[in-house]
KEDRENRO-692580 format. One record per atom (N, C-alpha, C, O): residue in one letter; residue number from 1; x negated, y negated, z negated; atom name. Coordinates in steps of 0.05 Angstrom, whole numbers, plus 5000, padded with zeros to 4 digits. Layout:
// KEDRENRO-692580
   type   seq   east   north     up   atom
      A   NUM      X       Y      Z     CA
...
END
This chain:
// KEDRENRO-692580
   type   seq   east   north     up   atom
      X     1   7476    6630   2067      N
      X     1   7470    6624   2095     CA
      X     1   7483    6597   2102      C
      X     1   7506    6596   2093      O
      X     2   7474    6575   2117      N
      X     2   7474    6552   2122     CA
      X     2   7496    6559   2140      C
      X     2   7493    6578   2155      O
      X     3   7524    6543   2140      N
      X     3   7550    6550   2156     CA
      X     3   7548    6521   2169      C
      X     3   7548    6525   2193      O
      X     4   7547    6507   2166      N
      X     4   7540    6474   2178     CA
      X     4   7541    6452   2167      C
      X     4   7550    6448   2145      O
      X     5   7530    6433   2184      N
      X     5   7524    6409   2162     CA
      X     5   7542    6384   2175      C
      X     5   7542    6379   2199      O
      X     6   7553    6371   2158      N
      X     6   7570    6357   2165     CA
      X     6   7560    6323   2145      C
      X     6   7557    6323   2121      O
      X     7   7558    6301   2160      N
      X     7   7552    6272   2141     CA
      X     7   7526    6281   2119      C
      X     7   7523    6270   2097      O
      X     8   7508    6301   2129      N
      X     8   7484    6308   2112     CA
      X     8   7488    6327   2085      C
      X     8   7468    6335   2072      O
      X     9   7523    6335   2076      N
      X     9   7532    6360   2063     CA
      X     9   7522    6385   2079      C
      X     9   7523    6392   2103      O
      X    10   7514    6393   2063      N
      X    10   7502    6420   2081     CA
      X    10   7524    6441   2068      C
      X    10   7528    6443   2044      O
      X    11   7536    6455   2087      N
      X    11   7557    6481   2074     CA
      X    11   7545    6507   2073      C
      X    11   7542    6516   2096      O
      X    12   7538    6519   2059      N
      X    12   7541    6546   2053     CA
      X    12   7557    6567   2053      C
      X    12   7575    6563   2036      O
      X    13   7558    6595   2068      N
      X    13   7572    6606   2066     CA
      X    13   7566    6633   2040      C
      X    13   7545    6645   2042      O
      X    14   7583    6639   2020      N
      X    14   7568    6654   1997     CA
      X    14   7578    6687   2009      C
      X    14   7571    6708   1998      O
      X    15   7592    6685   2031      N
      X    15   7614    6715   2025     CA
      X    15   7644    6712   2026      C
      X    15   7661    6711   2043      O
      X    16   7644    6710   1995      N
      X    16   7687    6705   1998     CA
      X    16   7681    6666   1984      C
      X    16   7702    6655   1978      O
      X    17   7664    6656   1983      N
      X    17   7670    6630   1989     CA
      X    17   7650    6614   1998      C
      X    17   7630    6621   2009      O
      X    18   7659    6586   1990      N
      X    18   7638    6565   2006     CA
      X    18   7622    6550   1993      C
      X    18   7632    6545   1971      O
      X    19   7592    6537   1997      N
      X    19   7583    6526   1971     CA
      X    19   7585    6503   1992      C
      X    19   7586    6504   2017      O
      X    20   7584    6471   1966      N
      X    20   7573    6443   1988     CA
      X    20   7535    6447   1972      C
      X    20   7529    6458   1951      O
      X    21   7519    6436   1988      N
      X    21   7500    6425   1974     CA
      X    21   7500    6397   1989      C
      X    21   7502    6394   2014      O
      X    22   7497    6373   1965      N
      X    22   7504    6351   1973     CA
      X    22   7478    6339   1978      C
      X    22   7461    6355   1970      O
      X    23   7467    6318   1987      N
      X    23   7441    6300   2000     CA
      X    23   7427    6301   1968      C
      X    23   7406    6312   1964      O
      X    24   7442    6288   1946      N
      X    24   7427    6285   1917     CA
      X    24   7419    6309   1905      C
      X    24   7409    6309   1883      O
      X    25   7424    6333   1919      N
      X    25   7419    6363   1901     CA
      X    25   7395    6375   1925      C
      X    25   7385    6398   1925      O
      X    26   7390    6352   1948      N
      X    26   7369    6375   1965     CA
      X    26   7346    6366   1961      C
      X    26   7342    6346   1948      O
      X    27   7327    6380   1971      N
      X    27   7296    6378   1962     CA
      X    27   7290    6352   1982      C
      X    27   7299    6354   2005      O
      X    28   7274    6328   1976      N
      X    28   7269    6313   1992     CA
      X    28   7247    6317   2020      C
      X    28   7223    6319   2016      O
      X    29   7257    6319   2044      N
      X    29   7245    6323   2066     CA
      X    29   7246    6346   2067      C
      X    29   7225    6357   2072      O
      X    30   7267    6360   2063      N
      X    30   7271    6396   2066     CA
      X    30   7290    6386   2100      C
      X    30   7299    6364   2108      O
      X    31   7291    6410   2110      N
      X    31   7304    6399   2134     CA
      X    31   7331    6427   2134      C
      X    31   7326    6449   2124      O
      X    32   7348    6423   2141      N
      X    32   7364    6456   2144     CA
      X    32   7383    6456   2167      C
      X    32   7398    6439   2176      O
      X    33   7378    6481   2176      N
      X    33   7388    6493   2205     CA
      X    33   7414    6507   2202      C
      X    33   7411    6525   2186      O
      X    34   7435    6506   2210      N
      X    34   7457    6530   2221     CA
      X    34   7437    6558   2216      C
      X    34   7416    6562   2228      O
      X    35   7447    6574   2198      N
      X    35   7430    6604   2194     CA
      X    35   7416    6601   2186      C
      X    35   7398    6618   2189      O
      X    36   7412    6576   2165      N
      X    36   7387    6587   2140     CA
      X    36   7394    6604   2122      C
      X    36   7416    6605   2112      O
      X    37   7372    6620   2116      N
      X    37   7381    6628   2086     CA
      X    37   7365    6615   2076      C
      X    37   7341    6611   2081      O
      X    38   7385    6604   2054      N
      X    38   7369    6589   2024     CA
      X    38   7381    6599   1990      C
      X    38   7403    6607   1983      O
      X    39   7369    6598   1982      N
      X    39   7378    6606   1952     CA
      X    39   7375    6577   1937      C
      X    39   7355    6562   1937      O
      X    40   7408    6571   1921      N
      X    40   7414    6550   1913     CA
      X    40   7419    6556   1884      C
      X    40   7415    6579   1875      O
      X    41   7425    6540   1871      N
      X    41   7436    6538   1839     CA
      X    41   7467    6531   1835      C
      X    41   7476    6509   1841      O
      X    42   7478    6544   1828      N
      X    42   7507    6540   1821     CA
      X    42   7511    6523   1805      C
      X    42   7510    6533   1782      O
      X    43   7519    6488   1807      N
      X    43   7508    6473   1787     CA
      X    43   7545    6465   1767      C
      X    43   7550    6458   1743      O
      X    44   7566    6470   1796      N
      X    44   7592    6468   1780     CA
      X    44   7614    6482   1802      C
      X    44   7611    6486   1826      O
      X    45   7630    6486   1790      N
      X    45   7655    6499   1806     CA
      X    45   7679    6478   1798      C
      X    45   7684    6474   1774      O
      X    46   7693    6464   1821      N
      X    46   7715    6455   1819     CA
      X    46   7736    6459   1819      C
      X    46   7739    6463   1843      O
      X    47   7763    6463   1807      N
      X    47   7779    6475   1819     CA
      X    47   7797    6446   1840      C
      X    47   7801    6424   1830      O
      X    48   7805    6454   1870      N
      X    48   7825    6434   1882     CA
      X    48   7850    6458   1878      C
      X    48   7855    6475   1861      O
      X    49   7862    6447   1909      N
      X    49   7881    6451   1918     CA
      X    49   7877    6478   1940      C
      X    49   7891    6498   1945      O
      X    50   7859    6472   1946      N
      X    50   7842    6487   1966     CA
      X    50   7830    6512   1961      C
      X    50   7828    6531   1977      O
      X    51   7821    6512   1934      N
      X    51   7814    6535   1925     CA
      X    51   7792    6528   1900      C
      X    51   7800    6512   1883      O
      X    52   7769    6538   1895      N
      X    52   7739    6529   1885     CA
      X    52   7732    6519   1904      C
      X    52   7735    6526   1927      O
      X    53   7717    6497   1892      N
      X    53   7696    6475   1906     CA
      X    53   7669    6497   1893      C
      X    53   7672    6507   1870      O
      X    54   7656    6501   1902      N
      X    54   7623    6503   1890     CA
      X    54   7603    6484   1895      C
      X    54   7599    6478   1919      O
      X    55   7590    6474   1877      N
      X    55   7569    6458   1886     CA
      X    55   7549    6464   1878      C
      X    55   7544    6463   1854      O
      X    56   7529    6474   1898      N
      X    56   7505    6474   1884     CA
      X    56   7482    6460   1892      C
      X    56   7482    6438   1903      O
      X    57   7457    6478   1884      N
      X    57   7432    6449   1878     CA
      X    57   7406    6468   1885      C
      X    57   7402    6492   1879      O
      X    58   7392    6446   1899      N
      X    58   7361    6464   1906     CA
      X    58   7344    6444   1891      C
      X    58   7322    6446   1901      O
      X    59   7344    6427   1873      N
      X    59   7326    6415   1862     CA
      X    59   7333    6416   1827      C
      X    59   7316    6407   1811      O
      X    60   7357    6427   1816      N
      X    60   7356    6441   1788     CA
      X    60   7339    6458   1779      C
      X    60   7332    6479   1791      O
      X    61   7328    6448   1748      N
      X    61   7293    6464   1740     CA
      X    61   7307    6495   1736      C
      X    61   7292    6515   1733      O
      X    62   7344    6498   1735      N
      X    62   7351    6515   1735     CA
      X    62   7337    6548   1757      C
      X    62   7330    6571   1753      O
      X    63   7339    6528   1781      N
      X    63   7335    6552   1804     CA
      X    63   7310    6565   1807      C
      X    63   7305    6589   1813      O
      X    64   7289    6537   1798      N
      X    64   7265    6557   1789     CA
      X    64   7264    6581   1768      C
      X    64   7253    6602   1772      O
      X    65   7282    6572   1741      N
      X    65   7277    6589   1724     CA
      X    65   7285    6627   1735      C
      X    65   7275    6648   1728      O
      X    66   7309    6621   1755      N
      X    66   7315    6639   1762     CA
      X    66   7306    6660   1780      C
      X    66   7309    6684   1781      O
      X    67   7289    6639   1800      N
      X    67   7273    6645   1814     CA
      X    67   7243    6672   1806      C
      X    67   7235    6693   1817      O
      X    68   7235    6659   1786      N
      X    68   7221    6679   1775     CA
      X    68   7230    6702   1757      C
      X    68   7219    6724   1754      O
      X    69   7256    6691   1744      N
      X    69   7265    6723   1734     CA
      X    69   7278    6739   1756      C
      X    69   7290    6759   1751      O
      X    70   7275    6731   1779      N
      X    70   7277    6757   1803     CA
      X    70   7264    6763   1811      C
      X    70   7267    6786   1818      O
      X    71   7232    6749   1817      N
      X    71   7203    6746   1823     CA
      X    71   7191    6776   1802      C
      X    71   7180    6796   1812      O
      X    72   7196    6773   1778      N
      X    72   7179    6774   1760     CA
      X    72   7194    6787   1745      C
      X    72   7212    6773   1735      O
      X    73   7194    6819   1737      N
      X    73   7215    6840   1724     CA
      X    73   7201    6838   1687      C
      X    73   7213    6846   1667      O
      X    74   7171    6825   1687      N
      X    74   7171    6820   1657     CA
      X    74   7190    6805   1638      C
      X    74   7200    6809   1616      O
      X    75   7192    6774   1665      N
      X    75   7211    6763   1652     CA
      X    75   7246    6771   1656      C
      X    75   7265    6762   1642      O
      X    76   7246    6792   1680      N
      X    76   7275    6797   1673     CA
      X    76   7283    6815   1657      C
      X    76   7307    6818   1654      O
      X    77   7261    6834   1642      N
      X    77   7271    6855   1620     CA
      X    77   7259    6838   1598      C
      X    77   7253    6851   1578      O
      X    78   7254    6816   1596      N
      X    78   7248    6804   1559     CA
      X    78   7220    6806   1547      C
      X    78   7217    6794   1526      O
      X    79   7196    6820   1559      N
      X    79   7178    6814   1554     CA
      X    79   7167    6790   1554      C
      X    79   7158    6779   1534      O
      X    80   7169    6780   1580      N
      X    80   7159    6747   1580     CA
      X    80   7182    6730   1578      C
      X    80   7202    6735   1590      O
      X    81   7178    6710   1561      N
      X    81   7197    6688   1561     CA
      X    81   7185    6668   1573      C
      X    81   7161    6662   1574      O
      X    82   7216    6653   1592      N
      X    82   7204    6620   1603     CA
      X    82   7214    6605   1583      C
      X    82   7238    6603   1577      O
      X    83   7185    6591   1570      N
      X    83   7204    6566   1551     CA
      X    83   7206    6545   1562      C
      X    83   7220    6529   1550      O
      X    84   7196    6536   1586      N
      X    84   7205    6512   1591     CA
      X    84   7194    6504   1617      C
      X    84   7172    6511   1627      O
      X    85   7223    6481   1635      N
      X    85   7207    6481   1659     CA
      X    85   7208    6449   1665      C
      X    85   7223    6435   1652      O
      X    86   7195    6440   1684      N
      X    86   7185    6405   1689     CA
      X    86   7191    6412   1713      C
      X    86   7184    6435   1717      O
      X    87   7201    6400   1734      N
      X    87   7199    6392   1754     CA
      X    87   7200    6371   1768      C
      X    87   7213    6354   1757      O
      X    88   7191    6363   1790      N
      X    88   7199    6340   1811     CA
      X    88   7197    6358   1847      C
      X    88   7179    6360   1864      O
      X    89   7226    6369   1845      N
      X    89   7224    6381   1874     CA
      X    89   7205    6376   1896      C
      X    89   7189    6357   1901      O
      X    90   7208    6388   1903      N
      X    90   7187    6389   1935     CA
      X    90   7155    6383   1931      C
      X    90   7138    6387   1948      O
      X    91   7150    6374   1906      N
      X    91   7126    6364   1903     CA
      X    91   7113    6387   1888      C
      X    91   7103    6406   1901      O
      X    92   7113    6386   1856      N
      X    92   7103    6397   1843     CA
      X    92   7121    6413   1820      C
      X    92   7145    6407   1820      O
      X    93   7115    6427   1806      N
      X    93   7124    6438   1779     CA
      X    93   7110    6451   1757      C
      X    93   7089    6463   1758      O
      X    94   7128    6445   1734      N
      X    94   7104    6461   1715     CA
      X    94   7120    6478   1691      C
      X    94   7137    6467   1676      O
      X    95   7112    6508   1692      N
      X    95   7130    6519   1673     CA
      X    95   7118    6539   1653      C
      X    95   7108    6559   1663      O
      X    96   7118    6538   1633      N
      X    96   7107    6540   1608     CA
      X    96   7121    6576   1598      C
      X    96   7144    6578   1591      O
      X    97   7108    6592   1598      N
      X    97   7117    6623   1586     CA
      X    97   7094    6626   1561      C
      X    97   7073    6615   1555      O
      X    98   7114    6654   1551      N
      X    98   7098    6666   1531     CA
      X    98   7109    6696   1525      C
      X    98   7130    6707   1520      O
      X    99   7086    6702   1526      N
      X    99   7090    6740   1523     CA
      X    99   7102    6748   1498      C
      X    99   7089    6740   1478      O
      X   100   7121    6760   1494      N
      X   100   7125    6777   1470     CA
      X   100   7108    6798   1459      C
      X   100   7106    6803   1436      O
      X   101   7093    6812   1483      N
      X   101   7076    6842   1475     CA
      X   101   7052    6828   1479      C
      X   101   7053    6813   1498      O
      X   102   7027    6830   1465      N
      X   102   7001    6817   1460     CA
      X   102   6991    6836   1481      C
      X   102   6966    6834   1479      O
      X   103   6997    6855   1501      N
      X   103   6983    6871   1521     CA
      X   103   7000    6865   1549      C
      X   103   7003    6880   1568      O
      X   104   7011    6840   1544      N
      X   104   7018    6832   1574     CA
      X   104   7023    6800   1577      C
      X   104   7038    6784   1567      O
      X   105   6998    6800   1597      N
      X   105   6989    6768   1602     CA
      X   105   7017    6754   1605      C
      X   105   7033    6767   1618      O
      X   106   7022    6733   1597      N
      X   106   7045    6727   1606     CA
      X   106   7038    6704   1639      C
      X   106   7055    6705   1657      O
      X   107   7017    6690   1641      N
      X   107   7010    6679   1662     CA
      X   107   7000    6696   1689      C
      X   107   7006    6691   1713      O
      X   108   6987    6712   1680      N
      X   108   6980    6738   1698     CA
      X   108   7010    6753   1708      C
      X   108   7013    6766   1728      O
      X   109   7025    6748   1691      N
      X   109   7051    6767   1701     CA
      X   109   7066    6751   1719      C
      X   109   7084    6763   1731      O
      X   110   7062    6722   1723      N
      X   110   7083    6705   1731     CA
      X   110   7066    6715   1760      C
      X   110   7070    6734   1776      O
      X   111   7047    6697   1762      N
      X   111   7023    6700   1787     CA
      X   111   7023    6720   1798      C
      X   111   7018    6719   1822      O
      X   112   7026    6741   1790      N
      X   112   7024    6763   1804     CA
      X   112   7001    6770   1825      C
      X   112   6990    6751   1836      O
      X   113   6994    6799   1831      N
      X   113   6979    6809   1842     CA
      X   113   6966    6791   1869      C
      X   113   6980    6788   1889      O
      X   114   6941    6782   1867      N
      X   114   6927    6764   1894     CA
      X   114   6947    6739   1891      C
      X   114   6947    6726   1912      O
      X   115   6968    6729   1867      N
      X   115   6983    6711   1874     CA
      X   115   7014    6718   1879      C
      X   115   7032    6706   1867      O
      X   116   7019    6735   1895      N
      X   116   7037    6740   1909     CA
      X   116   7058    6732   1895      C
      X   116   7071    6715   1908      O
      X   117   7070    6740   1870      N
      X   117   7093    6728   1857     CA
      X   117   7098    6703   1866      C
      X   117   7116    6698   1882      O
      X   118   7078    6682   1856      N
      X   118   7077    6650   1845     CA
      X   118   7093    6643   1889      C
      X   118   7112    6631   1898      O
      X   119   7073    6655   1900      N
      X   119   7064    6649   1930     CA
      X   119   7105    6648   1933      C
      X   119   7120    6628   1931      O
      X   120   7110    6673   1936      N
      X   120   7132    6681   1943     CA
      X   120   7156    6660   1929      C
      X   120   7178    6658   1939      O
      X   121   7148    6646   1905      N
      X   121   7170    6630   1898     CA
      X   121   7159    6601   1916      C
      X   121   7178    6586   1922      O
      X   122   7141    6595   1921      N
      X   122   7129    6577   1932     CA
      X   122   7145    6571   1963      C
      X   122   7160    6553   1968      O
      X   123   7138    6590   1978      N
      X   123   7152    6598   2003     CA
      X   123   7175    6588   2006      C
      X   123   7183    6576   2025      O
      X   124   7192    6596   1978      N
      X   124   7223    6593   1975     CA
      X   124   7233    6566   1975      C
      X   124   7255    6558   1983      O
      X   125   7209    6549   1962      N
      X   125   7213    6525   1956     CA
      X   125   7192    6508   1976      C
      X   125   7174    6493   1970      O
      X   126   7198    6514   1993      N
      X   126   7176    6505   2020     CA
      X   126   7151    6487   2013      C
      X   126   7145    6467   2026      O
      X   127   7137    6499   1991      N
      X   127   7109    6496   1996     CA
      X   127   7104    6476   1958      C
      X   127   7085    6471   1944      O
      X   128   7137    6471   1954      N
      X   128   7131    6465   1924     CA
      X   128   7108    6465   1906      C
      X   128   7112    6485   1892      O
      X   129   7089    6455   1900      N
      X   129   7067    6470   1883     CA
      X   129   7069    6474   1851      C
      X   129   7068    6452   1838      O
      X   130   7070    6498   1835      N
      X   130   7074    6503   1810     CA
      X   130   7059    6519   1798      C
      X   130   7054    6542   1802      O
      X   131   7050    6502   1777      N
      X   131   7028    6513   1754     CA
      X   131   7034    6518   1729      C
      X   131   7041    6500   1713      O
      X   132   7031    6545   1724      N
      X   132   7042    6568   1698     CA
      X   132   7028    6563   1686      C
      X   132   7006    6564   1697      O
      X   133   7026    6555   1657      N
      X   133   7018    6553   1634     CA
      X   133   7022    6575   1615      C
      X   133   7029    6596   1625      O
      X   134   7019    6574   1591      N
      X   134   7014    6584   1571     CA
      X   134   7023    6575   1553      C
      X   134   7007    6562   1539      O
      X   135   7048    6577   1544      N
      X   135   7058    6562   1520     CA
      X   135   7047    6567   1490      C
      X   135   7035    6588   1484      O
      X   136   7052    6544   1471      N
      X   136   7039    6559   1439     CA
      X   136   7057    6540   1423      C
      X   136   7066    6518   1428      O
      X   137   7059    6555   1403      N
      X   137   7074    6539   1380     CA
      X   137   7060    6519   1372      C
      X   137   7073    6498   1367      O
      X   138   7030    6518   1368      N
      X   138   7014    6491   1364     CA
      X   138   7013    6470   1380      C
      X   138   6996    6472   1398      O
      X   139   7027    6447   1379      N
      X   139   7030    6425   1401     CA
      X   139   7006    6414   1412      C
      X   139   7007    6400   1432      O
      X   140   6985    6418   1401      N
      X   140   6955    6410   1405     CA
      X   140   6943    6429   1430      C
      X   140   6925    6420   1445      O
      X   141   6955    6456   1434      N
      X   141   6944    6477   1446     CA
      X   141   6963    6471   1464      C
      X   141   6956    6465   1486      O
      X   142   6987    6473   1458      N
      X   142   7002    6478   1482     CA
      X   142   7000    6448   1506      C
      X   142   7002    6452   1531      O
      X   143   6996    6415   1493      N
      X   143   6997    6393   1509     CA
      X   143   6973    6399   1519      C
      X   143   6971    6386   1540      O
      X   144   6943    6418   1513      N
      X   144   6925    6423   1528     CA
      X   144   6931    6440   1552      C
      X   144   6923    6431   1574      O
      X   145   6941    6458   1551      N
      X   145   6958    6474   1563     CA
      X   145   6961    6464   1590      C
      X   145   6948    6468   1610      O
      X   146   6983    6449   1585      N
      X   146   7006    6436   1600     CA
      X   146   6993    6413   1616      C
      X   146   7003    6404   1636      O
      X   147   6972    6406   1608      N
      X   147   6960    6387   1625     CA
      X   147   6937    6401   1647      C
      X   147   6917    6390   1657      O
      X   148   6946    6429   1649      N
      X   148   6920    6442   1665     CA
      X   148   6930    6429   1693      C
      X   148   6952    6418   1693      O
      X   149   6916    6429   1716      N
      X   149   6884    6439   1719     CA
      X   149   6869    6431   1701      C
      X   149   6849    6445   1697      O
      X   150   6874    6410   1685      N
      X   150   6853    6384   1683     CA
      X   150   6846    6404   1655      C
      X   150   6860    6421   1644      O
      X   151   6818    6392   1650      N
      X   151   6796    6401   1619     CA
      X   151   6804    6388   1602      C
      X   151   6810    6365   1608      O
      X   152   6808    6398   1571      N
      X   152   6812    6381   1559     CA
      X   152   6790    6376   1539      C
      X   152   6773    6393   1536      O
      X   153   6790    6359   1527      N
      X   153   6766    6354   1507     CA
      X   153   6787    6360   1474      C
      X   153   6783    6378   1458      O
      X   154   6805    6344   1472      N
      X   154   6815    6339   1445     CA
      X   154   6840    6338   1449      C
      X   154   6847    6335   1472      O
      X   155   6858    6341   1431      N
      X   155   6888    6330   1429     CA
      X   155   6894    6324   1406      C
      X   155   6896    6344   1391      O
      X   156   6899    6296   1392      N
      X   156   6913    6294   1381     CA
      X   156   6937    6291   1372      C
      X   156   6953    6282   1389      O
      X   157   6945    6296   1351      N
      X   157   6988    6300   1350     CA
      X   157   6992    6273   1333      C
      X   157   6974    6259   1323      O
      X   158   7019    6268   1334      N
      X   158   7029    6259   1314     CA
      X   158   7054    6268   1304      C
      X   158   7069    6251   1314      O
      X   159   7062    6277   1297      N
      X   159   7083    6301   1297     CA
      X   159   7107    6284   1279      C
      X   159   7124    6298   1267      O
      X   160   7107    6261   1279      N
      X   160   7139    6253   1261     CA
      X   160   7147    6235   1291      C
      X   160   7169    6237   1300      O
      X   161   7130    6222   1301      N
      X   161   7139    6207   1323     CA
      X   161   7137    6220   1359      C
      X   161   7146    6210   1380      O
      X   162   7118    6248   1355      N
      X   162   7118    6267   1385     CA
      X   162   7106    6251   1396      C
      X   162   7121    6238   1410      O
      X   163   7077    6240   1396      N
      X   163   7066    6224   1409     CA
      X   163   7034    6239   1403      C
      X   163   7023    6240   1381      O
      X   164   7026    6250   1428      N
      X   164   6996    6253   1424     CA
      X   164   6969    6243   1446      C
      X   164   6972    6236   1469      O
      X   165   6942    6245   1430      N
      X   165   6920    6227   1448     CA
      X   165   6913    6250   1460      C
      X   165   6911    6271   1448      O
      X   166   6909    6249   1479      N
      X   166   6887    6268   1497     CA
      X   166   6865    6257   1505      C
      X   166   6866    6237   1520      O
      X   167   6839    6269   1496      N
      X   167   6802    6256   1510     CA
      X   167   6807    6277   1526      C
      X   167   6815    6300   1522      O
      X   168   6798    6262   1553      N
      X   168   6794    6291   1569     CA
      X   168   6755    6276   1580      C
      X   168   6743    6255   1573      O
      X   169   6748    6296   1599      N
      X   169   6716    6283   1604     CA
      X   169   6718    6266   1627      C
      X   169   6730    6274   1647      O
      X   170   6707    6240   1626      N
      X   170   6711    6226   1653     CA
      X   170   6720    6245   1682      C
      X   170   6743    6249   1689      O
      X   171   6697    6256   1697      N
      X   171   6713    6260   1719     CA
      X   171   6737    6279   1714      C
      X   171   6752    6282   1732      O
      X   172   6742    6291   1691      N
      X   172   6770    6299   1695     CA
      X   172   6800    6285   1695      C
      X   172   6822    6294   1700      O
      X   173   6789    6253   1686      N
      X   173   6810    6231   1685     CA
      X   173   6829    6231   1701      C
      X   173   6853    6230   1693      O
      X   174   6823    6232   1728      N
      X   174   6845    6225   1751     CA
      X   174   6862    6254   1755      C
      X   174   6886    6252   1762      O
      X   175   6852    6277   1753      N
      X   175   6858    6305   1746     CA
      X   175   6885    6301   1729      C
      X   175   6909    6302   1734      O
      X   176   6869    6295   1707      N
      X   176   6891    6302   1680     CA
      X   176   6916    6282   1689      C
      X   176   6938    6291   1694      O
      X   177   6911    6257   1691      N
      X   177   6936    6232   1698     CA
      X   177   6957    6248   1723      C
      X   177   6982    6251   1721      O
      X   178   6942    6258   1744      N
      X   178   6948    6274   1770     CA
      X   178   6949    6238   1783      C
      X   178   6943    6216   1774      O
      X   179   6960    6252   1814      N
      X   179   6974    6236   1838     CA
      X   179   6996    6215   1834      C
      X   179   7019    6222   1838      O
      X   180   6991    6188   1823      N
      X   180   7022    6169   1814     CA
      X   180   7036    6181   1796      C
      X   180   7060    6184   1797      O
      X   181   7013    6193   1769      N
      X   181   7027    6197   1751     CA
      X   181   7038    6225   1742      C
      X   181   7050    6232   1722      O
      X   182   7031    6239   1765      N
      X   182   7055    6261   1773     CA
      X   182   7042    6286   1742      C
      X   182   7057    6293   1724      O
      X   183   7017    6293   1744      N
      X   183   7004    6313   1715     CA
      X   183   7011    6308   1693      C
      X   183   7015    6327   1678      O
      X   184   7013    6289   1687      N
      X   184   7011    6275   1653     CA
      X   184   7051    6275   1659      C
      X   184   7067    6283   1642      O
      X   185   7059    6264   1685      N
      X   185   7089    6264   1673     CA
      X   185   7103    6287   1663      C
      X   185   7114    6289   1641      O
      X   186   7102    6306   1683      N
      X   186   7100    6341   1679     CA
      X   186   7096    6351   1652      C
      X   186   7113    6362   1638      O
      X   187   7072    6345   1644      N
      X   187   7065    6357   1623     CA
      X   187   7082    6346   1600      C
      X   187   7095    6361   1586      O
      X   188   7082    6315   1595      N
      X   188   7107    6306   1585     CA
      X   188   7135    6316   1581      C
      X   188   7149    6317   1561      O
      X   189   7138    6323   1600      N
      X   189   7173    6338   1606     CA
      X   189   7169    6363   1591      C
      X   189   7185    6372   1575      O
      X   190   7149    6373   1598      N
      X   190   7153    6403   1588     CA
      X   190   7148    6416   1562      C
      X   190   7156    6435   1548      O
      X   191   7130    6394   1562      N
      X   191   7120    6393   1527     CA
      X   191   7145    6380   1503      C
      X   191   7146    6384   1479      O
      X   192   7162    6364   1519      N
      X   192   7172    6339   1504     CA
      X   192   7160    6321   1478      C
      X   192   7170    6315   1457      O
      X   193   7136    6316   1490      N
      X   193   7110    6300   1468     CA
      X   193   7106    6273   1498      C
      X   193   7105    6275   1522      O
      X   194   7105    6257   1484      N
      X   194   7096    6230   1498     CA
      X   194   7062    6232   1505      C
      X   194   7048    6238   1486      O
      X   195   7050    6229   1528      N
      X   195   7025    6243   1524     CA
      X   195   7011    6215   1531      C
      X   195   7017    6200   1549      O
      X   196   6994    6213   1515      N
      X   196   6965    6183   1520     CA
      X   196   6942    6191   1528      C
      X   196   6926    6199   1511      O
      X   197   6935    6189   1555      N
      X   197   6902    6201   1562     CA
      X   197   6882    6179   1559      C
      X   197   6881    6157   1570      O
      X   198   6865    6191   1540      N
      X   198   6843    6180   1553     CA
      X   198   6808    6186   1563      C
      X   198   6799    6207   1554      O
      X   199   6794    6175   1574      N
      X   199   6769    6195   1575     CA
      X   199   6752    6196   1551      C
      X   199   6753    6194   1526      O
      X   200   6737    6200   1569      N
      X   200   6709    6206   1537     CA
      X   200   6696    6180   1533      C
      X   200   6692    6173   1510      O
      X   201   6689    6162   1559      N
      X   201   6669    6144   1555     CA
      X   201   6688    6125   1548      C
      X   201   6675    6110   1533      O
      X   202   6725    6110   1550      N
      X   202   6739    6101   1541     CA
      X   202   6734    6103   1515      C
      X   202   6720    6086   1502      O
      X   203   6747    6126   1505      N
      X   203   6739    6117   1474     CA
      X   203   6716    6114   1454      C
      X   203   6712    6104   1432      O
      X   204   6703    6128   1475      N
      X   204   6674    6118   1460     CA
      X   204   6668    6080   1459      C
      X   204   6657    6065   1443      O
      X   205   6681    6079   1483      N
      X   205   6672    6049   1480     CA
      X   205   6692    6027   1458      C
      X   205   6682    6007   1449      O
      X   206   6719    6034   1452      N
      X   206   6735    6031   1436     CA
      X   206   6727    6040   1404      C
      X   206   6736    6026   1386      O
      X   207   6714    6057   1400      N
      X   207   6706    6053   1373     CA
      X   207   6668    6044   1367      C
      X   207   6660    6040   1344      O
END
């Protein structure tokens, strides 16, 4: 619960102590009131004189991850694993699972019923937008994956240097790239593969 904000530190009260969340750990253009509740990330504990410092963080890919193993009891008993998450707060995110039991979707499990899971972490993160993938051990499947919405046509790897091509179909071009970059960077992060788009009629015209 938001105890007050002082030079743009916002204080938290946890119970038996105090958290700071500092201006560089908040979501950009989040606003916070005296009596919010917010759910933060415990990013370090200091020790002073004073007692523990806590500091935590609303823009660590940590809080998401956590976020859904409270959301989502597949991933908190071990059926679903999160392998990996991308973010750029307030905007967008992208996080990559995979089922252990071949009879439970692991994307379907995150999303939840009409949504409601994905919605409810959404909410949390005031309107954040995040798209669950499908992770795979094949880097070809999975950088297709990872670049959803967008269609993909092809992927190629290069697998000593982590550098792969993606054809996607013209109008899916601006899709796959996203908004200033923002799809293709995501998918980048999450994949950790350097990703090269290009369309269909591009390379056609290149070879």
């Amino acid at each position: 619960i938001v105890q007050r904000i002082e030079q743009k530190n916002v204080y938290i009260d946890l119970g038996k102590a105090e958290a700071i969340l500092t201006p560089s750990e908040q979501i950009p253009g989040e606003v916070y009131k005296h009596g919010d509740r917010l759910k933060t990330y415990i990013i370090e504990v200091k020790k002073t004189t004073k007692g523990p410092q806590i500091l935590v963080s609303r823009t660590h890919p940590g809080l998401l991850k956590r976020l859904f193993e409270l959301e989502v009891p597949e991933i908190h008993d071990g059926v679903v694993e999160l392998k990996s998450v991308a973010r750029e707060p307030g905007m967008r995110s992208k996080i990559a699972v995979h089922s252990r039991d071949e009879n439970v979707d692991a994307v379907g499990a995150c999303v939840g019923h009409k949504g409601m899971r994905v919605q409810t972490i959404v909410n949390e993160l005031r309107g954040e937008k995040i798209d669950i993938v499908k992770w795979s051990s094949d880097p070809a499947k999975f950088i297709a994956n990872a670049l959803s919405p967008a269609k993909v046509i092809s992927v190629e790897v290069n697998e000593t240097e982590k550098v792969s091509k993606v054809v996607v179909p013209d109008y899916q071009l601006s899709l796959a790239i996203g908004k200033e970059g923002q799809n293709a960077r995501l998918a980048a992060k999450l994949t950790g593969w350097k990703i090269d788009i290009k369309s269909e009629s591009q390379v056609q015209s290149t070879t």
